[in-house]
N, CA, C and O atoms as CSV, one atom per row, in Angstrom:
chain,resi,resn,atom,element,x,y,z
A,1,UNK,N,N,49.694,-4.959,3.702
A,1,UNK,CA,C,49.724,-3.999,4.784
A,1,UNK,C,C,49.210,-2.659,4.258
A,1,UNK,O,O,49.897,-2.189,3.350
A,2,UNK,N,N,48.418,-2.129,4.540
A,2,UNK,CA,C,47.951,-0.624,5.018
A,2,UNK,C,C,49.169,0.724,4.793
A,2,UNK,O,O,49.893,1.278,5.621
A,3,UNK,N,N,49.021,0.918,3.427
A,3,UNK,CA,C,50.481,2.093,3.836
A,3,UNK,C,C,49.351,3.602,3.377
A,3,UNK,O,O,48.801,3.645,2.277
A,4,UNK,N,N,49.236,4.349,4.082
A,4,UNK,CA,C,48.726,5.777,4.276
A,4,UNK,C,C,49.751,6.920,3.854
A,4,UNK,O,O,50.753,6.947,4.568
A,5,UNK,N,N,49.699,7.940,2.762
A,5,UNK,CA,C,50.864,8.926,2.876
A,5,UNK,C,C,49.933,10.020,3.995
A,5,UNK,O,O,48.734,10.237,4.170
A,6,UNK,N,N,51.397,10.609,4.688
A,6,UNK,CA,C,51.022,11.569,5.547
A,6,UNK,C,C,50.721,12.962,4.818
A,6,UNK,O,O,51.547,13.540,4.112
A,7,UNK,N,N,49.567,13.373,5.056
A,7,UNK,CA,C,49.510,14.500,4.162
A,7,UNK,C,C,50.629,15.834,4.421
A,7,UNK,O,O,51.170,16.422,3.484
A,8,UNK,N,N,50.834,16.147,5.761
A,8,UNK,CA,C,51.688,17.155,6.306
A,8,UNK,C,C,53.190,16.992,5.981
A,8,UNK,O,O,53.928,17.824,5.456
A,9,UNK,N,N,53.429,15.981,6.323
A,9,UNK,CA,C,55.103,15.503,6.030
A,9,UNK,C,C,55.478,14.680,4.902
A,9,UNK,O,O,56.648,14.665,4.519
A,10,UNK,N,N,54.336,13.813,4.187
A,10,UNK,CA,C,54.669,13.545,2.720
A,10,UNK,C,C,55.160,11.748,2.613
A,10,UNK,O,O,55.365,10.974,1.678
A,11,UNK,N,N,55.189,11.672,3.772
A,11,UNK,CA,C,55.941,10.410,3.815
A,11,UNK,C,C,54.416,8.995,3.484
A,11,UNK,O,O,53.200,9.124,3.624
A,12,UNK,N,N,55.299,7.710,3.002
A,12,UNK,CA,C,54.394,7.070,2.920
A,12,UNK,C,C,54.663,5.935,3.885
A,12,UNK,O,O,55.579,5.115,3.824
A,13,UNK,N,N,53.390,6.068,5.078
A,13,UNK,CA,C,53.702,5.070,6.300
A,13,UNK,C,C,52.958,3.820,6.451
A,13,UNK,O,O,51.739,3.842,6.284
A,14,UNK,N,N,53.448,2.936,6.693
A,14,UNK,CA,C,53.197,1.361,7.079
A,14,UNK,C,C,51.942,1.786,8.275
A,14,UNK,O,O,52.161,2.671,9.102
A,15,UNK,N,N,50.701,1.071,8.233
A,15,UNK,CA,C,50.014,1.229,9.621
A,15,UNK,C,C,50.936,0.944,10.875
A,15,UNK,O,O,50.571,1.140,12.034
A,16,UNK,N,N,51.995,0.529,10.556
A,16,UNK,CA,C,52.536,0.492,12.057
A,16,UNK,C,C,53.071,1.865,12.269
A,16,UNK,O,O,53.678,1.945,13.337
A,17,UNK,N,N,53.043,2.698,11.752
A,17,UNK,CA,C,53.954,4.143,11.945
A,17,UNK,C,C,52.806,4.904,12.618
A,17,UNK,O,O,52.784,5.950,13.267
A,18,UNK,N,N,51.677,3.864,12.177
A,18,UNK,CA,C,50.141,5.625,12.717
A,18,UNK,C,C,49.834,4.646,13.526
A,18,UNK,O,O,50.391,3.577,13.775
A,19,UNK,N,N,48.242,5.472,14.156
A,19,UNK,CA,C,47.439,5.380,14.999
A,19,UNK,C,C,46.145,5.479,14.228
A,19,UNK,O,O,45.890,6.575,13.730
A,20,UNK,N,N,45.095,4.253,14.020
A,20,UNK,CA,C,43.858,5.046,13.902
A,20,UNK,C,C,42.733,5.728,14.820
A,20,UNK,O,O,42.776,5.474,16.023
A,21,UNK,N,N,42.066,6.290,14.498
A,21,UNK,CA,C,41.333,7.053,15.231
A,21,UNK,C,C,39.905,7.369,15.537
A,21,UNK,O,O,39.375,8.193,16.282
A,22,UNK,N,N,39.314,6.179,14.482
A,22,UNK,CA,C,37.792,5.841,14.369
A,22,UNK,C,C,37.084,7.068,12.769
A,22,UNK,O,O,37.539,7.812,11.900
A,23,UNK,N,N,36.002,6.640,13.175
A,23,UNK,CA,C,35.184,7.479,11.539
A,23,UNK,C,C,35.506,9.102,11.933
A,23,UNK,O,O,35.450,9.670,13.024
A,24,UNK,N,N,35.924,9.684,10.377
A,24,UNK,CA,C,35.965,11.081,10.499
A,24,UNK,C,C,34.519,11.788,10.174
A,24,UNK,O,O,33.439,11.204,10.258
A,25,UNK,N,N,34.677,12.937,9.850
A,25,UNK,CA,C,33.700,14.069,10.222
A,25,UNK,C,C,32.541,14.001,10.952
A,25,UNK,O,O,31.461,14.361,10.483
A,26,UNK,N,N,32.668,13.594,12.000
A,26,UNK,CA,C,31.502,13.686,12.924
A,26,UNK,C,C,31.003,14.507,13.265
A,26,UNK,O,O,31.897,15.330,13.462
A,27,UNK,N,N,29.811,15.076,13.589
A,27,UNK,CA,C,29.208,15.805,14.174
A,27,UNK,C,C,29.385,15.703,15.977
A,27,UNK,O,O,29.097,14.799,16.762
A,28,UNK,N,N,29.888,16.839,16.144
A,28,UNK,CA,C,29.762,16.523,17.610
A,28,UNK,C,C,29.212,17.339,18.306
A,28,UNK,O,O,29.028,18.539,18.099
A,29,UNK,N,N,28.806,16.414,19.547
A,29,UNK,CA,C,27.630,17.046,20.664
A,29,UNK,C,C,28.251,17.083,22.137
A,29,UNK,O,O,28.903,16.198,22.692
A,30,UNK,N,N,27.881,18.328,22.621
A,30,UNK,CA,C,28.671,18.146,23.750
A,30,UNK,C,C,27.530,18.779,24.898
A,30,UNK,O,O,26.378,18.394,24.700
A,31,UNK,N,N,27.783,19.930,26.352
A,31,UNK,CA,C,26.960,20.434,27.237
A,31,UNK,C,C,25.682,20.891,26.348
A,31,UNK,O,O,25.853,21.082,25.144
A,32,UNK,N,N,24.594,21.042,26.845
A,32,UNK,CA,C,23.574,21.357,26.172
A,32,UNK,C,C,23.012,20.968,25.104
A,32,UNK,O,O,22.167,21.756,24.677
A,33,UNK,N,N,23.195,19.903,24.427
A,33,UNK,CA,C,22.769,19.032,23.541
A,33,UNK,C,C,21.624,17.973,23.984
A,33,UNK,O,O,21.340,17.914,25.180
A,34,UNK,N,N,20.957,17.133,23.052
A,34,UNK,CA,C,19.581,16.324,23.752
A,34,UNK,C,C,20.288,15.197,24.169
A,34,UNK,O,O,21.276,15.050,23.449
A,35,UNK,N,N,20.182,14.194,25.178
A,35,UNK,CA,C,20.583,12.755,24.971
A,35,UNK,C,C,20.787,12.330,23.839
A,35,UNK,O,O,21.923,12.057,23.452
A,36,UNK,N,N,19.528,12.171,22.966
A,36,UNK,CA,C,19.700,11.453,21.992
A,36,UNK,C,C,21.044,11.935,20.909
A,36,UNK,O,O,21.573,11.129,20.143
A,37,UNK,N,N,21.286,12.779,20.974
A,37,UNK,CA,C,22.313,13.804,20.457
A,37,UNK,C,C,23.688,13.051,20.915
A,37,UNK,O,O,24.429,12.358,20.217
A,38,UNK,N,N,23.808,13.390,22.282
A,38,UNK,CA,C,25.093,12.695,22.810
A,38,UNK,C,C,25.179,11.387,22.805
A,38,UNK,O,O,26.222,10.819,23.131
A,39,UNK,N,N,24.125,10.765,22.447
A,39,UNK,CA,C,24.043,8.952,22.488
A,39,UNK,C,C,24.399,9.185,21.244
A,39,UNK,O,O,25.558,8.868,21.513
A,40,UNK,N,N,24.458,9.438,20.181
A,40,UNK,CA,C,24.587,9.043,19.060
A,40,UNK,C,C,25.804,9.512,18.829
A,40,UNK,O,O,26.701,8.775,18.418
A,41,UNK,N,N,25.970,10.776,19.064
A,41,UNK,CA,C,27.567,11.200,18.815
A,41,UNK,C,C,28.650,9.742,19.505
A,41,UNK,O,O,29.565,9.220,18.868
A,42,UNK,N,N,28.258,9.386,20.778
A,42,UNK,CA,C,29.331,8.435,21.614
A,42,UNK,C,C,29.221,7.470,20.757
A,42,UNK,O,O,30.171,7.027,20.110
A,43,UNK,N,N,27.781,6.975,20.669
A,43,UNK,CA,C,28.159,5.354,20.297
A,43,UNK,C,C,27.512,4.927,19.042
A,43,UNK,O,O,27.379,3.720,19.246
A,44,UNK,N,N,27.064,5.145,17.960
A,44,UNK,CA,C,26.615,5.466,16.718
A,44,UNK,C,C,27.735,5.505,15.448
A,44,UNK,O,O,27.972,6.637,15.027
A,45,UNK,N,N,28.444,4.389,14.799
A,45,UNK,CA,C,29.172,4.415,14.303
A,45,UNK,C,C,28.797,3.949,13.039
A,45,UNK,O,O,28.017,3.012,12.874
A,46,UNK,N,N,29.496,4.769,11.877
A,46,UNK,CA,C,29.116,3.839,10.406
A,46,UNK,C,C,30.315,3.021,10.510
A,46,UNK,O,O,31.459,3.416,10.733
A,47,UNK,N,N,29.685,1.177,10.217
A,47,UNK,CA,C,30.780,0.486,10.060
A,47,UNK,C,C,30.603,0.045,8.480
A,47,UNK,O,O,29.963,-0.991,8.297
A,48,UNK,N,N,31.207,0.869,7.105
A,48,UNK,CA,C,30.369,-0.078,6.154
A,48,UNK,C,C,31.755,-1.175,5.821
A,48,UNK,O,O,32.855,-1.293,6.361
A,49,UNK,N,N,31.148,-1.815,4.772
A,49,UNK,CA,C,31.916,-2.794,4.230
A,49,UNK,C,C,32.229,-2.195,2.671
A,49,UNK,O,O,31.318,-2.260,1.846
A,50,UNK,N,N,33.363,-1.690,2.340
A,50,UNK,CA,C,33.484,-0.568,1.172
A,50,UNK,C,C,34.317,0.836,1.705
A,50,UNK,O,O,35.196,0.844,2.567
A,51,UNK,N,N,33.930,1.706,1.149
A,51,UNK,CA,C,34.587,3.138,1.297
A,51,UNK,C,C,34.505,3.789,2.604
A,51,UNK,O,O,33.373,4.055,3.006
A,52,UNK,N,N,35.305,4.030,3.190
A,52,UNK,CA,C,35.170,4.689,4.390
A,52,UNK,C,C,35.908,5.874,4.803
A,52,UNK,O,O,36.865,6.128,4.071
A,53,UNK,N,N,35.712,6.698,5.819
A,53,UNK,CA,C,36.509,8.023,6.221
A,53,UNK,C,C,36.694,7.857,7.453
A,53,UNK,O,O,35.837,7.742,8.329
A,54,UNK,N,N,38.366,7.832,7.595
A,54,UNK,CA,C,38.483,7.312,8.649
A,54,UNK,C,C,39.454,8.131,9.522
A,54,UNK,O,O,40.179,8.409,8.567
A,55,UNK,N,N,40.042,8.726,10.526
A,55,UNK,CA,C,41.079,9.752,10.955
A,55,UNK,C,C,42.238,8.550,11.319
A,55,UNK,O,O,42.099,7.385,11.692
A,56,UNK,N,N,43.234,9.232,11.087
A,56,UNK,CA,C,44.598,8.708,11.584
A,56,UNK,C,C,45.575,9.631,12.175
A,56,UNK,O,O,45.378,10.826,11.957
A,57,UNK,N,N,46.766,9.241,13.005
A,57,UNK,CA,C,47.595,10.176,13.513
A,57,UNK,C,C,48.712,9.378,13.298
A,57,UNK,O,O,48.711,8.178,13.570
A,58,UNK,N,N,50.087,10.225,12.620
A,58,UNK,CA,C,51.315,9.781,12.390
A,58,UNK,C,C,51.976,10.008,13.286
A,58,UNK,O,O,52.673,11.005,13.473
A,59,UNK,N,N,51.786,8.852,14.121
A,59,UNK,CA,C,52.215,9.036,15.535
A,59,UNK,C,C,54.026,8.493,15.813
A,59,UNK,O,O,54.575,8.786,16.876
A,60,UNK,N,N,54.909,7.560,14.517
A,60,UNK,CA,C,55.788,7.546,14.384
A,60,UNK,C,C,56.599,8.575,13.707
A,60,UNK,O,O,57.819,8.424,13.772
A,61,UNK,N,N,56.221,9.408,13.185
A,61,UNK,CA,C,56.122,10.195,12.321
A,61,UNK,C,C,56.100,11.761,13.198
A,61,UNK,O,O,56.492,12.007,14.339
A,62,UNK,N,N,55.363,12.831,11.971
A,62,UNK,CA,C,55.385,14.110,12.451
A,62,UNK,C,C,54.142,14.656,13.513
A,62,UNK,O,O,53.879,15.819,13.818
A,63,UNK,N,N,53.584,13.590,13.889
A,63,UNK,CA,C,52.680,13.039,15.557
A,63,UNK,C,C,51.239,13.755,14.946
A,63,UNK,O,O,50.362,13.694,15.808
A,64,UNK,N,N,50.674,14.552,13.425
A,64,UNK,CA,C,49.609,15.145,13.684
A,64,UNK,C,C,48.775,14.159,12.507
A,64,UNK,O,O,49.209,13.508,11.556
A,65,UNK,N,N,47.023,14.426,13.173
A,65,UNK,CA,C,46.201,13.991,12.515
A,65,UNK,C,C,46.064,14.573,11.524
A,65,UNK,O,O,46.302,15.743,11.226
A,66,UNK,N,N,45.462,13.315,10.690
A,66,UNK,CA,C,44.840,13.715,8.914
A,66,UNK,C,C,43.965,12.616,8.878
A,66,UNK,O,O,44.108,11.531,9.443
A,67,UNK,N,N,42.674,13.152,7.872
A,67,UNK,CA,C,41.939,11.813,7.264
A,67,UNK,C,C,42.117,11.015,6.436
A,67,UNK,O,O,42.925,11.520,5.657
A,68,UNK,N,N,41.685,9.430,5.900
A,68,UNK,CA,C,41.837,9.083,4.556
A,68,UNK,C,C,40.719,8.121,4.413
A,68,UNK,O,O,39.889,7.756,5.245
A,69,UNK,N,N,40.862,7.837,3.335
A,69,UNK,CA,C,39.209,7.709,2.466
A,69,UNK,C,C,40.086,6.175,1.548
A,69,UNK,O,O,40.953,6.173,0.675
A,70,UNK,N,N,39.360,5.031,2.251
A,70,UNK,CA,C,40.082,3.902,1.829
A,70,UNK,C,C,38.725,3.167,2.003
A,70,UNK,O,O,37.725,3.533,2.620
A,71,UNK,N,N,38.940,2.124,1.349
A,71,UNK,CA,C,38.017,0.530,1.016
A,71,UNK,C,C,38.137,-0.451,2.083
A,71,UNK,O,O,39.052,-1.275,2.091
A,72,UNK,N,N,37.454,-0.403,2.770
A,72,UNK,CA,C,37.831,-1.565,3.977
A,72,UNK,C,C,37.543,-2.971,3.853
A,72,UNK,O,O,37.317,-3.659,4.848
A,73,UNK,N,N,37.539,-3.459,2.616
A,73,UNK,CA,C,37.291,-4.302,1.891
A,73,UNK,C,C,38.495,-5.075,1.181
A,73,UNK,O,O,38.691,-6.290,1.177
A,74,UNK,N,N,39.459,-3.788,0.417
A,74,UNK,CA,C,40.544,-4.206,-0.357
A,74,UNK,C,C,41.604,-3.178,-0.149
A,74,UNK,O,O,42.530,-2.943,-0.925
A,75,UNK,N,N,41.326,-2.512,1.144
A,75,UNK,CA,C,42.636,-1.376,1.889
A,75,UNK,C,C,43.052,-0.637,0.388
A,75,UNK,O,O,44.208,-0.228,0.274
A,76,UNK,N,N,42.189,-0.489,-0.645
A,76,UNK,CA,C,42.708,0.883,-1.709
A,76,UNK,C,C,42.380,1.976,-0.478
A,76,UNK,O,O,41.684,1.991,0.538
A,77,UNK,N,N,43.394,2.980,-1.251
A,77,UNK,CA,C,43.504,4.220,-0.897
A,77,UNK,C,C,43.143,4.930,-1.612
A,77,UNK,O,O,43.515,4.875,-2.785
A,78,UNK,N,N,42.292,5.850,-1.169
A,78,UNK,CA,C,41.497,7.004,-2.568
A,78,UNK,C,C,42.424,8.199,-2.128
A,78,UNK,O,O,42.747,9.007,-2.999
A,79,UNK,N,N,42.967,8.403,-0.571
A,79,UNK,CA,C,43.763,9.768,-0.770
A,79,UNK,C,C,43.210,10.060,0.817
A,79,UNK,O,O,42.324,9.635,1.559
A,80,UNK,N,N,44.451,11.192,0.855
A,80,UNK,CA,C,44.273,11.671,2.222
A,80,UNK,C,C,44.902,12.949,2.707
A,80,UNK,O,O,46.129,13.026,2.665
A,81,UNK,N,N,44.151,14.019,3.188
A,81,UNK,CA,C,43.968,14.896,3.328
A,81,UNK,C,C,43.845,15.692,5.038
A,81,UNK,O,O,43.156,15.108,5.875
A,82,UNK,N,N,44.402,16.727,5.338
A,82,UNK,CA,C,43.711,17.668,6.604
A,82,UNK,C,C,43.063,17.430,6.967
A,82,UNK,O,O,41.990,17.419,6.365
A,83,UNK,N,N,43.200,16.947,8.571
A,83,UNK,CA,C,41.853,16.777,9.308
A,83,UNK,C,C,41.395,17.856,9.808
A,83,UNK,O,O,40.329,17.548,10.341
A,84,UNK,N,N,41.588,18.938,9.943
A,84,UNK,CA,C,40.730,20.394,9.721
A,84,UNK,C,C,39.648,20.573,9.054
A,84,UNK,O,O,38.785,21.317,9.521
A,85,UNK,N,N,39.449,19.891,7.743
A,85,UNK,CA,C,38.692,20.204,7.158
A,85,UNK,C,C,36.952,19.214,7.354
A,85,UNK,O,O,36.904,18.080,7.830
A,86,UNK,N,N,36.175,19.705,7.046
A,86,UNK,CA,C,34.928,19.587,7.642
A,86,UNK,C,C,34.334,18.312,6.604
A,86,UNK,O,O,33.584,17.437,7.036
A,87,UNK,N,N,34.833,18.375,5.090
A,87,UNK,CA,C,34.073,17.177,4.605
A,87,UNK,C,C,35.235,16.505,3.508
A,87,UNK,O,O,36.297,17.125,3.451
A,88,UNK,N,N,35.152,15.744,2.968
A,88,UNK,CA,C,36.430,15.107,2.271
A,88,UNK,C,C,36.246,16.402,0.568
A,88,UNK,O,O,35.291,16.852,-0.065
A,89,UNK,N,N,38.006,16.542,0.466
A,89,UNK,CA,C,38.438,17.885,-0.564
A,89,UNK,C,C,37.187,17.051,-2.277
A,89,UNK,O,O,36.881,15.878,-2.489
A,90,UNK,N,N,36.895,18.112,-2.948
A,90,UNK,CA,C,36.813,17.526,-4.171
A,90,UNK,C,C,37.560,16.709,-4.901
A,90,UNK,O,O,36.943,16.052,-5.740
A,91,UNK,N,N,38.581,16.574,-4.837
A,91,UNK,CA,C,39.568,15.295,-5.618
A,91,UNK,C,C,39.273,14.114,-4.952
A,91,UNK,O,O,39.707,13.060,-5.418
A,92,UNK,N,N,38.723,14.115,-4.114
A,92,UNK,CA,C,38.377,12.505,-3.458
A,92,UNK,C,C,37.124,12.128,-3.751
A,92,UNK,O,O,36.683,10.979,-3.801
A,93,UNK,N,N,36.471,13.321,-3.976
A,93,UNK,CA,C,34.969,12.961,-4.616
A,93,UNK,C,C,35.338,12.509,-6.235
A,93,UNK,O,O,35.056,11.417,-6.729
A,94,UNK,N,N,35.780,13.216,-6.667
A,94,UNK,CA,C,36.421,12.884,-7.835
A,94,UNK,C,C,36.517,11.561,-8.089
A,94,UNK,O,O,35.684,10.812,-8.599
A,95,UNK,N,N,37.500,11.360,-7.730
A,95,UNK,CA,C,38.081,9.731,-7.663
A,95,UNK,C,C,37.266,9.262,-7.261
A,95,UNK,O,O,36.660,8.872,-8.259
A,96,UNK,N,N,36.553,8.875,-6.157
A,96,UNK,CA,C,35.212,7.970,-6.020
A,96,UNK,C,C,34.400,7.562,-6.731
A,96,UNK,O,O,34.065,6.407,-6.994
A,97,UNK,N,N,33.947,8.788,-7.172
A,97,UNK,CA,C,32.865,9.048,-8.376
A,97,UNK,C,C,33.361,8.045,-9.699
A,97,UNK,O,O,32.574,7.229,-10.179
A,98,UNK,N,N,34.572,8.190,-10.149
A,98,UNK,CA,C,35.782,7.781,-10.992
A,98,UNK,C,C,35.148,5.934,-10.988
A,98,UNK,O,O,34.541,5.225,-11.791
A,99,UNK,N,N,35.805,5.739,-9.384
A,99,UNK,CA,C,36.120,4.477,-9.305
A,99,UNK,C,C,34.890,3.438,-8.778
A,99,UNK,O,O,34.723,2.243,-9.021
A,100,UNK,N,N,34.187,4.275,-8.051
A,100,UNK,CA,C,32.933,3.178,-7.461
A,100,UNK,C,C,31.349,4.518,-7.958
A,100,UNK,O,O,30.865,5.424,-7.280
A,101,UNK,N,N,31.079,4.147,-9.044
A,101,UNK,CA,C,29.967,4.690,-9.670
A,101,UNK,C,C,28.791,4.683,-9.277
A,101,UNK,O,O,28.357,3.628,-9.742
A,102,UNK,N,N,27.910,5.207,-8.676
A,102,UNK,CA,C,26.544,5.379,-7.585
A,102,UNK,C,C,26.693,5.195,-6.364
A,102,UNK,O,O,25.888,4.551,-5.693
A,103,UNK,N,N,28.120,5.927,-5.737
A,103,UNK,CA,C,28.660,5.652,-4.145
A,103,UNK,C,C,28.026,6.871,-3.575
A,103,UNK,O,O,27.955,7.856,-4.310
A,104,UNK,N,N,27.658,6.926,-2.631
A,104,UNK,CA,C,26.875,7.879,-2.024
A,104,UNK,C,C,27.684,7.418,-0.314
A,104,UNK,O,O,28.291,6.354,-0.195
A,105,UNK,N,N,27.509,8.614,1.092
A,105,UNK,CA,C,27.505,8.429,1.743
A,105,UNK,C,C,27.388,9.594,2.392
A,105,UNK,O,O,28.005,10.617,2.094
A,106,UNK,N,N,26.594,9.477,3.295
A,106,UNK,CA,C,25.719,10.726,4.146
A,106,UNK,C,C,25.070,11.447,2.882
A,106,UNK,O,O,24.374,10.971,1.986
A,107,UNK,N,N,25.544,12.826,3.109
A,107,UNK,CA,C,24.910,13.528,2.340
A,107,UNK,C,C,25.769,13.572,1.042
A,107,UNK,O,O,25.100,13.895,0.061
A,108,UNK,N,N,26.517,13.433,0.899
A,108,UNK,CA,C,27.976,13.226,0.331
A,108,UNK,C,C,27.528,11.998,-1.062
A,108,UNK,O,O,27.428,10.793,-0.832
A,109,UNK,N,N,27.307,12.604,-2.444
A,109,UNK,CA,C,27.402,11.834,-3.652
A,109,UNK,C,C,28.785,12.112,-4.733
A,109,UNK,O,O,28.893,11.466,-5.776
């Protein structure tokens, strides 16, 4: 099973305690943007097989979102962090870097 610590409240929760929430840091497009813009924001998803960034909400829990950066392959957890923030903290690059050696994703090495 899937256990995520909540970054805000500390606790370490069973996926049954959260909610996921699809891929994090998206770019988003909203009024005044091109189609192609809003087509891609809606339906344009990275699905890889490996490392991913993904949002969750501890919705049994203290109810707020955070991201985490896990293997969808072998559910490791690299760590998880504020979903405020715009790209995953350096300690997760860290560890990546660490653990899966020439991982790249987006712009993100």
């Amino acid at each position: 099973m899937l256990t995520l610590q909540c970054p805000y409240c500390g606790i370490d929760a069973e996926e049954t305690e959260l909610h996921a929430g699809g891929e994090a840091h998206l770019t988003r497009f909203g009024p005044g943007s091109s189609d192609d813009d809003f087509e891609g924001y809606l339906f344009m998803r990275e699905n890889p097989r490996g490392v991913h960034f993904e949002r969750w909400r501890h919705a049994n829990g203290c109810g707020k979102w955070f991201h985490a950066a896990r293997c969808t392959n072998t559910l490791e957890v690299f760590g998880t962090y504020s979903a405020q923030t715009t790209e995953p903290p350096e300690e997760i690059h860290k560890i990546l870097a660490k653990k899966r050696p020439g991982w790249t994703w987006r712009d993100l090495k």
